[in-house]
C-alpha positions in Angstrom: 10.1 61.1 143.9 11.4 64.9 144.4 11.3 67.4 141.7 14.8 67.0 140.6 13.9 63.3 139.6 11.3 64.0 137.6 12.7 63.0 134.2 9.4 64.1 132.3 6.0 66.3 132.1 4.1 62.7 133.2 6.7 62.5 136.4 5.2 66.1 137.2 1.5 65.3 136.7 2.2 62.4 138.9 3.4 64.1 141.2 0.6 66.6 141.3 -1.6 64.0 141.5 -0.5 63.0 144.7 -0.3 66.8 145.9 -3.6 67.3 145.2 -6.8 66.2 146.2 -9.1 65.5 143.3 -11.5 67.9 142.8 -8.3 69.9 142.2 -6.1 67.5 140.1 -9.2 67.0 137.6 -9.6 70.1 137.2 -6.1 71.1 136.1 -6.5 67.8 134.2 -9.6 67.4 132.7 -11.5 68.7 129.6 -14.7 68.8 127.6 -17.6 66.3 126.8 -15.6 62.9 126.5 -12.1 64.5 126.5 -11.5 63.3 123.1 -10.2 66.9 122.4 -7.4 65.9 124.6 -6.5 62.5 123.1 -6.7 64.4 119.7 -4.7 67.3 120.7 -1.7 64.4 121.5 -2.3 62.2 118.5 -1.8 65.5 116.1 1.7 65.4 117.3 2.2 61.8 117.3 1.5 62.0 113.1 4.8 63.5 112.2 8.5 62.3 112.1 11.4 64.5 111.9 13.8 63.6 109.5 17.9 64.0 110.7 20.7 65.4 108.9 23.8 64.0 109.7 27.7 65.0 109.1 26.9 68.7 110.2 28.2 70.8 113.0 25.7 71.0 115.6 28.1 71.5 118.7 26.4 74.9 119.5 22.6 75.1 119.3 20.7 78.5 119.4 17.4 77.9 120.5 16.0 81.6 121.2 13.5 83.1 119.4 12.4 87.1 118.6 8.7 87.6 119.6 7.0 91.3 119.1 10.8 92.3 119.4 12.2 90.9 122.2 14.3 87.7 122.3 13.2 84.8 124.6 15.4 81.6 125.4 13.2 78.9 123.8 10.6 78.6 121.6 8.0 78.0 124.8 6.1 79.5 127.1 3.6 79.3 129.9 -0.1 79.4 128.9 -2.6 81.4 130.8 -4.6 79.5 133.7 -7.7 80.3 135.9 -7.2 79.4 140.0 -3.6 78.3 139.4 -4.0 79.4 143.6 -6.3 76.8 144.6 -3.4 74.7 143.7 -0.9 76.6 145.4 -1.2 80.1 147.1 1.1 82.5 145.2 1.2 80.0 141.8 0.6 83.1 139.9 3.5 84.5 141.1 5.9 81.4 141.1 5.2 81.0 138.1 5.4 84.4 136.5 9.4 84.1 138.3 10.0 80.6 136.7 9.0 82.2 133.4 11.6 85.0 134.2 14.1 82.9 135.4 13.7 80.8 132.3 13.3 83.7 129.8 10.3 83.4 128.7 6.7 84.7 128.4 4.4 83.9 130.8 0.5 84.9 130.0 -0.9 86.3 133.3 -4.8 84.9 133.2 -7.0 88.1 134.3 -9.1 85.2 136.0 -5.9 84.5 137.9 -5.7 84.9 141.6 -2.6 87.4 141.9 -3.5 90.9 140.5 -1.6 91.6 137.5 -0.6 94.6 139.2 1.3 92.3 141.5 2.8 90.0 138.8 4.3 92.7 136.4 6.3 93.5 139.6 8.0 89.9 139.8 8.2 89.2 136.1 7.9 93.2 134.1 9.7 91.9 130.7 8.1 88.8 131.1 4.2 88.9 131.7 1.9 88.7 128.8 -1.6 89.5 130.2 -4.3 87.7 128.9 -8.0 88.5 129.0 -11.6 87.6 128.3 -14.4 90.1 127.0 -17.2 90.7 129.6 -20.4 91.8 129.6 -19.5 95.4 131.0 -17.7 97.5 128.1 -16.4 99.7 131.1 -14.6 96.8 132.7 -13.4 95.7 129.6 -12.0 99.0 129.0 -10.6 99.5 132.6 -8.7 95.6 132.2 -6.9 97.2 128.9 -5.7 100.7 131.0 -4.7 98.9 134.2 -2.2 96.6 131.6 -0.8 100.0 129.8 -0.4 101.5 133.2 1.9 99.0 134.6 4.0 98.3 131.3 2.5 95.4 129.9 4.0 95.0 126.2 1.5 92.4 124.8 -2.0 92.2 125.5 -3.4 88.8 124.7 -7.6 88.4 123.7 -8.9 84.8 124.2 -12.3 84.5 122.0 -12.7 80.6 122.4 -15.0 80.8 125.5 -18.9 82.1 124.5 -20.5 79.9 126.8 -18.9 77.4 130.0 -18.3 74.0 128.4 -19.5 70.7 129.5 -16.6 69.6 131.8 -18.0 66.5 133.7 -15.2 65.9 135.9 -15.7 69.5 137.6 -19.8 68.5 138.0 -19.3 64.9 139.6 -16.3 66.2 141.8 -18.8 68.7 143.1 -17.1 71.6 141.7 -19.6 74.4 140.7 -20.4 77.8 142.1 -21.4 77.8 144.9 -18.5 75.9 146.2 -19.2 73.3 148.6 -17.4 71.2 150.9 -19.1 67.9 150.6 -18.2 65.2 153.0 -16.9 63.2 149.9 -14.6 66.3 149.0 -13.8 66.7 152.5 -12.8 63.2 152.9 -10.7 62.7 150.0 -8.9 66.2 150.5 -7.5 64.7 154.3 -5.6 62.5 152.3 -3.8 65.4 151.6 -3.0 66.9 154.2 -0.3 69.5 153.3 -2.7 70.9 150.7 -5.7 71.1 153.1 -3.4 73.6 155.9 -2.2 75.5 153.2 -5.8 75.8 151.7 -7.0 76.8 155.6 -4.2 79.1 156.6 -5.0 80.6 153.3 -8.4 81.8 154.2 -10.3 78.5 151.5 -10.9 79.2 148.2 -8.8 82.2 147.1 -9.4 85.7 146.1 -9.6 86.6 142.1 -7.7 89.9 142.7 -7.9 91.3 138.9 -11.6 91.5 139.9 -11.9 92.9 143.5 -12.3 96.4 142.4 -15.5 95.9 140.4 -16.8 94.2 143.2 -18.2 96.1 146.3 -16.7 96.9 149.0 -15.4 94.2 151.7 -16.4 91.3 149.0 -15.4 88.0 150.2 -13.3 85.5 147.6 -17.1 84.1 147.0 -18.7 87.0 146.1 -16.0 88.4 144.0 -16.3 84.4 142.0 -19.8 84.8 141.3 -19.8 88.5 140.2 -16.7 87.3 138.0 -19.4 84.4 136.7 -21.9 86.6 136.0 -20.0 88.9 133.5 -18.5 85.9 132.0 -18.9 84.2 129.8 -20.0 87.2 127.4 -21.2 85.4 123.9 -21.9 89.0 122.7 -18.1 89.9 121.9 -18.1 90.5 119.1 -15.1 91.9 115.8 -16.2 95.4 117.4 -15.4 94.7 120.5 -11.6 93.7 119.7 -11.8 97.3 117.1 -12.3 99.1 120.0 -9.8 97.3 122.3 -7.0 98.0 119.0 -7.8 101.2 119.1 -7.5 101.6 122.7 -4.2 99.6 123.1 -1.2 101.1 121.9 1.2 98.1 122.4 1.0 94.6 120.7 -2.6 93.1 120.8 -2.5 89.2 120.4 -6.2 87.2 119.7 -5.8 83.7 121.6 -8.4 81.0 120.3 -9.0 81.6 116.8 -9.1 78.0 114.5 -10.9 79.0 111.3 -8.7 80.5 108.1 -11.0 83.2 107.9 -11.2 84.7 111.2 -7.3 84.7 111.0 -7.6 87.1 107.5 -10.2 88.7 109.6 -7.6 89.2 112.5 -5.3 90.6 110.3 -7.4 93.4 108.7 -8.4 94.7 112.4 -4.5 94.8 113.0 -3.9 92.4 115.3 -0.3 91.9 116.0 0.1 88.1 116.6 -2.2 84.7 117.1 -2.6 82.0 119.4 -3.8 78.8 117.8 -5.7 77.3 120.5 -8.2 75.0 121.3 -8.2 75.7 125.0 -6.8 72.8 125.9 -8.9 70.3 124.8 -11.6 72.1 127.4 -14.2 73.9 125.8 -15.2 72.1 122.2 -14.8 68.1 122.6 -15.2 68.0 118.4 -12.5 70.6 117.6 -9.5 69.7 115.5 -6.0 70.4 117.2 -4.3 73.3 116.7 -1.0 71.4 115.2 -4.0 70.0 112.0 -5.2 73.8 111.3 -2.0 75.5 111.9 -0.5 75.2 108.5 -4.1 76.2 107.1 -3.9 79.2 109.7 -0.2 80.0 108.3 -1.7 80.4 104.7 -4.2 82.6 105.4 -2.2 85.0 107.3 1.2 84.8 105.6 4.8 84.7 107.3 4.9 88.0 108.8 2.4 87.5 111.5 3.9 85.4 114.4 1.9 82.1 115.3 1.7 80.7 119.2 0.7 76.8 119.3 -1.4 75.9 122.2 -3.0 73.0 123.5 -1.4 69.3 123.6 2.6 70.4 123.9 3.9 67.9 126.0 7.5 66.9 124.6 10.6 69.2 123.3 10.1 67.1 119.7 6.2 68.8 119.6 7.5 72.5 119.8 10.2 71.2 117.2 7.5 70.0 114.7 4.7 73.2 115.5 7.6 75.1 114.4 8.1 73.2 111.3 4.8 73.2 110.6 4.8 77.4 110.8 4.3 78.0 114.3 7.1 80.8 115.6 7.0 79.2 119.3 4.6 77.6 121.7 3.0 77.5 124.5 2.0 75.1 127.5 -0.4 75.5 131.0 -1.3 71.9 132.6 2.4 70.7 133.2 3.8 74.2 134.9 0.5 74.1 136.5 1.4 70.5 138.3 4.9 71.4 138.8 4.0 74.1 140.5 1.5 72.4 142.7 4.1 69.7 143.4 6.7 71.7 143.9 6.2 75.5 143.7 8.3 77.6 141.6 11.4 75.0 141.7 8.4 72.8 140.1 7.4 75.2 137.4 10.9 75.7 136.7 11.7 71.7 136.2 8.7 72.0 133.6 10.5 74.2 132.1 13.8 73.1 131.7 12.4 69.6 130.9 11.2 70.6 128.0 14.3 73.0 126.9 16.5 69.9 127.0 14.1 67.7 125.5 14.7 70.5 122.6 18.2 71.4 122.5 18.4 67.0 122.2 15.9 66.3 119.6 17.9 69.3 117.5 21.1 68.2 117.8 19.5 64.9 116.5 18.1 66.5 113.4 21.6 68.1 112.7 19.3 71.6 113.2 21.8 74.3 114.5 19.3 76.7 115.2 15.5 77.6 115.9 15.3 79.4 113.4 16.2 77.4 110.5 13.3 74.8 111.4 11.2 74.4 108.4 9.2 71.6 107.3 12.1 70.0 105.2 12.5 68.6 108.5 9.6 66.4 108.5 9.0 63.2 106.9 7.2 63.3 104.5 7.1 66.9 104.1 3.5 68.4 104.1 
Protein backbone atom coordinates (compact mmCIF):
# COMPACT_ATOMS: atom_id res chain seq x y z
CA UNK A 1 0.00 0.00 0.00
CA UNK A 2 1.45 3.61 -1.01
CA UNK A 3 0.30 6.71 0.58
CA UNK A 4 -2.17 7.66 -2.07
CA UNK A 5 -4.08 4.37 -1.25
CA UNK A 6 -4.50 4.96 2.14
CA UNK A 7 -8.27 5.48 2.23
CA UNK A 8 -8.19 6.24 6.16
CA UNK A 9 -6.13 7.34 9.54
CA UNK A 10 -6.03 3.16 10.31
CA UNK A 11 -4.38 2.73 6.59
CA UNK A 12 -1.65 5.29 7.91
CA UNK A 13 -1.10 3.73 11.28
CA UNK A 14 -0.68 0.58 9.39
CA UNK A 15 1.53 1.71 7.43
CA UNK A 16 3.66 3.18 10.14
CA UNK A 17 3.61 0.17 11.76
CA UNK A 18 5.42 -1.47 9.18
CA UNK A 19 7.88 1.68 8.86
CA UNK A 20 8.81 1.45 12.20
CA UNK A 21 10.41 -0.74 14.46
CA UNK A 22 8.53 -1.08 17.69
CA UNK A 23 9.97 0.60 20.32
CA UNK A 24 9.11 3.51 17.98
CA UNK A 25 5.56 2.56 16.68
CA UNK A 26 4.45 2.07 20.55
CA UNK A 27 5.51 4.88 21.38
CA UNK A 28 3.67 7.06 18.91
CA UNK A 29 0.90 4.59 19.78
CA UNK A 30 0.64 3.93 23.15
CA UNK A 31 -0.72 5.55 26.38
CA UNK A 32 -1.13 5.40 30.10
CA UNK A 33 -1.72 2.61 32.83
CA UNK A 34 -4.09 0.16 30.84
CA UNK A 35 -4.80 2.53 27.85
CA UNK A 36 -8.28 2.65 28.69
CA UNK A 37 -7.95 6.50 28.28
CA UNK A 38 -7.48 5.70 24.74
CA UNK A 39 -10.50 3.27 24.23
CA UNK A 40 -12.46 6.04 26.12
CA UNK A 41 -11.19 8.97 24.19
CA UNK A 42 -12.90 6.85 20.93
CA UNK A 43 -16.02 5.69 22.51
CA UNK A 44 -16.88 9.53 23.50
CA UNK A 45 -17.25 10.05 19.89
CA UNK A 46 -18.89 6.92 19.09
CA UNK A 47 -22.03 8.21 21.62
CA UNK A 48 -23.43 10.77 19.29
CA UNK A 49 -25.44 10.70 15.92
CA UNK A 50 -25.78 13.60 13.68
CA UNK A 51 -29.02 14.19 12.50
CA UNK A 52 -29.37 15.26 8.41
CA UNK A 53 -31.41 17.90 6.83
CA UNK A 54 -32.44 17.19 3.59
CA UNK A 55 -34.02 19.32 0.50
CA UNK A 56 -31.28 22.19 1.15
CA UNK A 57 -28.63 23.52 -1.09
CA UNK A 58 -25.41 22.18 -0.01
CA UNK A 59 -23.57 22.36 -3.48
CA UNK A 60 -20.90 24.71 -1.91
CA UNK A 61 -19.55 23.91 1.58
CA UNK A 62 -17.40 26.45 3.53
CA UNK A 63 -15.38 24.61 5.92
CA UNK A 64 -12.80 27.43 7.25
CA UNK A 65 -12.75 28.62 10.39
CA UNK A 66 -11.44 32.25 12.19
CA UNK A 67 -8.99 31.36 15.03
CA UNK A 68 -7.31 34.43 17.17
CA UNK A 69 -8.04 36.32 13.80
CA UNK A 70 -6.83 34.50 11.11
CA UNK A 71 -8.84 32.10 8.93
CA UNK A 72 -7.61 28.48 8.45
CA UNK A 73 -9.13 25.92 5.82
CA UNK A 74 -10.74 23.34 8.23
CA UNK A 75 -11.66 23.11 11.52
CA UNK A 76 -8.24 20.82 12.27
CA UNK A 77 -5.02 20.90 13.10
CA UNK A 78 -1.87 19.14 13.98
CA UNK A 79 -1.24 18.61 17.80
CA UNK A 80 2.12 19.14 19.29
CA UNK A 81 4.49 15.86 19.62
CA UNK A 82 7.83 15.08 21.42
CA UNK A 83 10.65 13.14 19.00
CA UNK A 84 8.39 13.24 15.93
CA UNK A 85 12.53 12.86 14.55
CA UNK A 86 13.16 9.55 15.86
CA UNK A 87 10.43 8.69 13.43
CA UNK A 88 11.68 10.58 10.73
CA UNK A 89 14.63 13.14 10.53
CA UNK A 90 13.14 16.56 9.70
CA UNK A 91 9.30 15.35 10.82
CA UNK A 92 9.17 18.64 12.62
CA UNK A 93 9.65 20.28 9.54
CA UNK A 94 7.47 18.14 7.17
CA UNK A 95 5.12 18.48 9.10
CA UNK A 96 5.10 22.23 9.99
CA UNK A 97 4.93 22.40 5.54
CA UNK A 98 1.96 19.96 5.41
CA UNK A 99 0.21 22.20 8.01
CA UNK A 100 1.05 25.20 5.63
CA UNK A 101 0.21 23.59 2.59
CA UNK A 102 -3.03 22.55 4.19
CA UNK A 103 -3.80 25.87 5.93
CA UNK A 104 -3.74 25.08 9.09
CA UNK A 105 -2.04 25.41 12.57
CA UNK A 106 0.46 23.25 13.37
CA UNK A 107 1.67 23.39 17.31
CA UNK A 108 5.49 23.18 17.25
CA UNK A 109 6.30 20.89 20.56
CA UNK A 110 9.40 22.86 22.35
CA UNK A 111 10.41 19.12 23.09
CA UNK A 112 10.52 18.80 19.42
CA UNK A 113 13.68 18.01 17.56
CA UNK A 114 13.76 21.04 14.99
CA UNK A 115 14.32 24.42 16.74
CA UNK A 116 11.50 26.53 16.52
CA UNK A 117 13.74 28.97 15.19
CA UNK A 118 13.97 26.69 12.17
CA UNK A 119 10.22 25.85 11.85
CA UNK A 120 8.75 29.46 11.88
CA UNK A 121 10.99 29.66 8.78
CA UNK A 122 9.04 26.81 6.81
CA UNK A 123 5.59 27.47 8.17
CA UNK A 124 5.66 31.64 9.79
CA UNK A 125 1.66 31.99 9.59
CA UNK A 126 1.34 28.63 10.46
CA UNK A 127 3.33 27.49 13.68
CA UNK A 128 1.68 27.55 17.04
CA UNK A 129 4.54 26.92 19.56
CA UNK A 130 3.75 24.98 22.38
CA UNK A 131 5.49 24.65 25.72
CA UNK A 132 5.93 23.06 29.06
CA UNK A 133 6.90 25.00 32.47
CA UNK A 134 10.32 23.92 33.76
CA UNK A 135 12.01 24.13 36.74
CA UNK A 136 14.30 27.11 35.66
CA UNK A 137 12.06 30.47 35.61
CA UNK A 138 14.95 31.90 33.43
CA UNK A 139 14.46 29.21 30.71
CA UNK A 140 10.98 29.50 30.97
CA UNK A 141 11.26 33.06 30.30
CA UNK A 142 13.97 32.82 27.56
CA UNK A 143 11.32 29.86 25.64
CA UNK A 144 8.55 32.92 25.71
CA UNK A 145 11.27 35.74 24.06
CA UNK A 146 12.82 33.38 21.52
CA UNK A 147 8.80 32.78 20.21
CA UNK A 148 8.16 36.80 20.20
CA UNK A 149 11.40 37.19 18.40
CA UNK A 150 10.69 35.12 15.51
CA UNK A 151 6.87 36.10 15.11
CA UNK A 152 5.10 33.45 16.66
CA UNK A 153 1.26 34.72 17.05
CA UNK A 154 0.00 32.14 19.59
CA UNK A 155 1.84 30.78 22.39
CA UNK A 156 0.35 27.57 23.57
CA UNK A 157 0.87 26.33 27.75
CA UNK A 158 0.32 22.56 28.21
CA UNK A 159 -0.36 22.03 32.27
CA UNK A 160 -1.41 18.28 32.00
CA UNK A 161 2.16 16.86 32.66
CA UNK A 162 3.27 17.34 36.67
CA UNK A 163 4.91 14.13 36.86
CA UNK A 164 5.95 11.26 33.71
CA UNK A 165 3.02 8.82 33.53
CA UNK A 166 3.02 5.19 33.70
CA UNK A 167 3.45 4.19 30.00
CA UNK A 168 4.29 0.49 30.11
CA UNK A 169 4.80 0.01 26.52
CA UNK A 170 7.88 2.52 26.56
CA UNK A 171 9.32 0.43 29.89
CA UNK A 172 9.04 -3.24 28.33
CA UNK A 173 10.27 -1.93 24.86
CA UNK A 174 13.34 -0.77 26.75
CA UNK A 175 12.70 2.82 26.15
CA UNK A 176 13.89 4.97 29.11
CA UNK A 177 16.77 7.34 29.54
CA UNK A 178 19.47 6.19 29.22
CA UNK A 179 18.75 4.88 25.88
CA UNK A 180 19.97 1.56 25.13
CA UNK A 181 20.32 -0.59 22.23
CA UNK A 182 19.31 -3.96 23.54
CA UNK A 183 19.93 -6.88 21.38
CA UNK A 184 16.01 -7.36 21.42
CA UNK A 185 15.64 -3.64 20.09
CA UNK A 186 18.46 -4.17 17.88
CA UNK A 187 17.01 -7.21 16.36
CA UNK A 188 13.57 -6.15 15.77
CA UNK A 189 14.71 -2.65 14.36
CA UNK A 190 16.75 -4.87 11.30
CA UNK A 191 13.48 -5.69 10.19
CA UNK A 192 13.40 -2.39 9.21
CA UNK A 193 15.85 -1.63 7.52
CA UNK A 194 15.15 1.75 5.84
CA UNK A 195 14.43 3.23 9.26
CA UNK A 196 17.66 1.78 10.87
CA UNK A 197 20.13 3.84 7.89
CA UNK A 198 18.28 6.75 8.20
CA UNK A 199 18.50 6.44 12.13
CA UNK A 200 22.61 5.87 11.49
CA UNK A 201 23.22 8.36 8.79
CA UNK A 202 21.39 10.57 11.16
CA UNK A 203 23.96 10.41 13.90
CA UNK A 204 21.05 7.77 16.50
CA UNK A 205 18.85 9.33 18.61
CA UNK A 206 18.30 12.99 17.54
CA UNK A 207 19.18 16.32 18.87
CA UNK A 208 16.27 18.30 20.93
CA UNK A 209 17.39 21.66 19.38
CA UNK A 210 14.86 24.11 21.43
CA UNK A 211 17.13 22.91 24.28
CA UNK A 212 20.88 22.93 23.06
CA UNK A 213 21.47 26.45 24.26
CA UNK A 214 20.80 25.75 27.97
CA UNK A 215 22.95 22.90 27.67
CA UNK A 216 26.80 23.26 27.70
CA UNK A 217 28.92 23.56 25.28
CA UNK A 218 29.46 20.56 22.60
CA UNK A 219 26.52 18.58 24.35
CA UNK A 220 25.76 15.47 22.58
CA UNK A 221 21.80 14.60 21.67
CA UNK A 222 22.09 12.43 25.11
CA UNK A 223 23.12 14.97 27.25
CA UNK A 224 20.94 17.61 25.99
CA UNK A 225 17.79 14.53 26.71
CA UNK A 226 18.72 14.17 30.14
CA UNK A 227 19.24 17.89 31.06
CA UNK A 228 15.82 18.26 29.21
CA UNK A 229 14.55 15.34 31.89
CA UNK A 230 15.80 16.91 34.57
CA UNK A 231 13.93 20.28 34.26
CA UNK A 232 10.89 18.50 33.40
CA UNK A 233 8.50 17.49 34.53
CA UNK A 234 8.12 20.68 36.91
CA UNK A 235 4.98 19.82 39.31
CA UNK A 236 5.68 23.36 40.93
CA UNK A 237 3.99 25.44 37.95
CA UNK A 238 1.82 26.84 39.29
CA UNK A 239 -1.43 30.04 38.35
CA UNK A 240 1.73 32.34 38.96
CA UNK A 241 3.74 31.00 36.80
CA UNK A 242 1.22 31.39 33.67
CA UNK A 243 0.54 35.42 35.37
CA UNK A 244 3.89 35.98 34.73
CA UNK A 245 4.18 34.33 31.23
CA UNK A 246 0.65 36.67 30.37
CA UNK A 247 2.34 39.36 31.35
CA UNK A 248 5.41 38.67 29.51
CA UNK A 249 3.69 37.63 26.18
CA UNK A 250 2.15 40.20 24.20
CA UNK A 251 0.41 37.99 21.61
CA UNK A 252 -2.34 35.23 22.11
CA UNK A 253 -1.49 32.91 25.09
CA UNK A 254 -3.42 29.55 24.75
CA UNK A 255 -3.47 26.91 28.15
CA UNK A 256 -3.43 23.26 26.55
CA UNK A 257 -4.62 20.46 29.14
CA UNK A 258 -7.04 21.99 31.34
CA UNK A 259 -10.39 19.41 32.06
CA UNK A 260 -12.02 20.89 35.22
CA UNK A 261 -14.91 23.82 34.86
CA UNK A 262 -13.09 25.70 37.28
CA UNK A 263 -9.64 25.99 36.12
CA UNK A 264 -11.27 27.06 32.82
CA UNK A 265 -13.14 30.38 34.94
CA UNK A 266 -9.75 30.43 36.48
CA UNK A 267 -8.05 30.66 32.90
CA UNK A 268 -10.29 33.26 31.97
CA UNK A 269 -9.70 35.72 34.83
CA UNK A 270 -5.69 35.42 34.20
CA UNK A 271 -6.62 36.38 30.50
CA UNK A 272 -5.88 33.68 28.63
CA UNK A 273 -6.89 34.00 25.10
CA UNK A 274 -7.98 30.43 24.08
CA UNK A 275 -8.11 26.58 25.51
CA UNK A 276 -7.19 23.30 24.54
CA UNK A 277 -9.35 20.50 26.00
CA UNK A 278 -6.93 17.83 26.27
CA UNK A 279 -6.28 14.82 27.90
CA UNK A 280 -2.93 14.22 26.30
CA UNK A 281 -3.89 11.67 24.34
CA UNK A 282 -5.04 9.24 26.45
CA UNK A 283 -1.08 9.23 27.82
CA UNK A 284 -0.77 10.73 31.08
CA UNK A 285 -4.07 9.91 33.34
CA UNK A 286 -5.51 6.31 32.40
CA UNK A 287 -8.94 7.44 34.68
CA UNK A 288 -9.49 10.80 32.93
CA UNK A 289 -12.80 11.47 31.11
CA UNK A 290 -12.36 12.47 27.33
CA UNK A 291 -12.26 15.75 26.33
CA UNK A 292 -15.53 15.35 23.89
CA UNK A 293 -17.66 14.35 27.82
CA UNK A 294 -16.19 17.69 29.65
CA UNK A 295 -16.25 19.93 26.67
CA UNK A 296 -19.76 21.14 26.90
CA UNK A 297 -19.17 21.53 30.76
CA UNK A 298 -15.87 23.48 29.79
CA UNK A 299 -18.17 25.67 27.21
CA UNK A 300 -20.43 26.79 30.22
CA UNK A 301 -17.96 27.80 32.36
CA UNK A 302 -16.18 29.97 29.96
CA UNK A 303 -18.96 31.21 27.68
CA UNK A 304 -18.93 31.57 23.71
CA UNK A 305 -16.41 34.15 23.33
CA UNK A 306 -13.40 32.19 24.26
CA UNK A 307 -12.34 29.70 21.44
CA UNK A 308 -12.17 25.92 22.41
CA UNK A 309 -9.46 23.36 20.70
CA UNK A 310 -10.59 19.52 21.12
CA UNK A 311 -7.74 17.13 21.60
CA UNK A 312 -7.27 13.69 22.08
CA UNK A 313 -9.29 10.75 20.23
CA UNK A 314 -10.06 12.74 16.61
CA UNK A 315 -9.81 10.08 14.33
CA UNK A 316 -12.72 10.67 11.62
CA UNK A 317 -14.03 13.96 9.74
CA UNK A 318 -17.76 13.07 11.59
CA UNK A 319 -15.61 13.61 15.25
CA UNK A 320 -14.49 17.28 14.39
CA UNK A 321 -18.23 17.66 13.04
CA UNK A 322 -19.73 16.57 16.43
CA UNK A 323 -16.73 18.54 18.94
CA UNK A 324 -17.94 21.37 17.07
CA UNK A 325 -21.49 20.77 17.82
CA UNK A 326 -20.83 20.12 20.99
CA UNK A 327 -18.97 23.84 21.42
CA UNK A 328 -15.59 23.15 20.27
CA UNK A 329 -14.47 26.05 17.61
CA UNK A 330 -11.99 23.41 15.84
CA UNK A 331 -9.74 20.51 16.62
CA UNK A 332 -6.81 19.06 16.80
CA UNK A 333 -4.94 15.68 16.04
CA UNK A 334 -0.96 14.31 16.66
CA UNK A 335 -0.76 10.22 16.29
CA UNK A 336 -2.11 9.94 12.68
CA UNK A 337 0.15 13.04 11.02
CA UNK A 338 2.76 11.52 13.20
CA UNK A 339 2.40 7.89 11.18
CA UNK A 340 1.88 9.54 7.96
CA UNK A 341 4.77 11.21 8.33
CA UNK A 342 6.82 8.23 9.33
CA UNK A 343 5.36 6.32 6.41
CA UNK A 344 5.54 8.67 4.11
CA UNK A 345 7.18 12.04 5.02
CA UNK A 346 5.44 15.23 4.39
CA UNK A 347 3.30 13.62 1.29
CA UNK A 348 2.21 11.32 4.43
CA UNK A 349 1.31 14.07 6.85
CA UNK A 350 -0.40 15.72 4.09
CA UNK A 351 -2.76 12.48 3.15
CA UNK A 352 -3.63 12.71 7.05
CA UNK A 353 -4.62 15.71 6.40
CA UNK A 354 -6.67 15.72 3.53
CA UNK A 355 -8.28 12.43 4.72
CA UNK A 356 -9.85 13.93 7.19
CA UNK A 357 -10.91 17.30 5.21
CA UNK A 358 -12.91 15.08 2.89
CA UNK A 359 -14.09 12.88 5.48
CA UNK A 360 -15.62 16.47 6.56
CA UNK A 361 -16.67 18.33 3.61
CA UNK A 362 -18.80 14.49 3.05
CA UNK A 363 -20.37 13.98 6.38
CA UNK A 364 -21.60 17.98 5.90
CA UNK A 365 -23.01 17.76 2.78
CA UNK A 366 -24.81 14.65 4.47
CA UNK A 367 -26.26 16.80 7.26
CA UNK A 368 -27.42 19.37 4.68
CA UNK A 369 -24.78 21.78 6.79
CA UNK A 370 -23.49 24.51 4.29
CA UNK A 371 -21.00 25.78 6.50
CA UNK A 372 -18.69 25.32 9.62
CA UNK A 373 -19.92 27.70 11.08
CA UNK A 374 -23.51 27.03 11.41
CA UNK A 375 -22.72 23.62 13.33
CA UNK A 376 -24.60 23.60 16.51
CA UNK A 377 -25.88 20.92 18.43
CA UNK A 378 -29.41 20.90 16.63
CA UNK A 379 -27.33 18.66 14.64
CA UNK A 380 -27.13 15.93 16.99
CA UNK A 381 -29.56 13.36 17.91
CA UNK A 382 -30.80 13.71 20.57
CA UNK A 383 -29.68 17.11 21.24
CA UNK A 384 -27.67 17.46 24.64
Amino acid sequence: MNIQSAINLEDLRELARRKLPRIAFDFIDGGADDERCLVRNRQAFERYRLLPRYLRDVSHRDLSVSLFGQTYASPLGISPTGLAGLFRPDADLMLAAAAREANVPFLLSSAANASIEDVMAVAPAHVWFQMYGTRDERINMDLVERARQVGVRVLVISVDVPVNSNRERNKRNGFTRPFRMTPSIVLDALGHPAWVLRYLRTGGIPMMRNWMPYAREGASAADVADMYGSLTPAPMISWDHIQRIRQAWPGTLVIKGLMHPDDAREAVRHGIDGLVVSNHGGRQLDTAPSPLEVLPAIRAAVGDAMPLILDSGVRRGSDVVVARCLGANSTLFGRPTLFGVAAAGQAGAARALQLVRQEIDMVMTQIGCRAVSELDSGYLWPAP
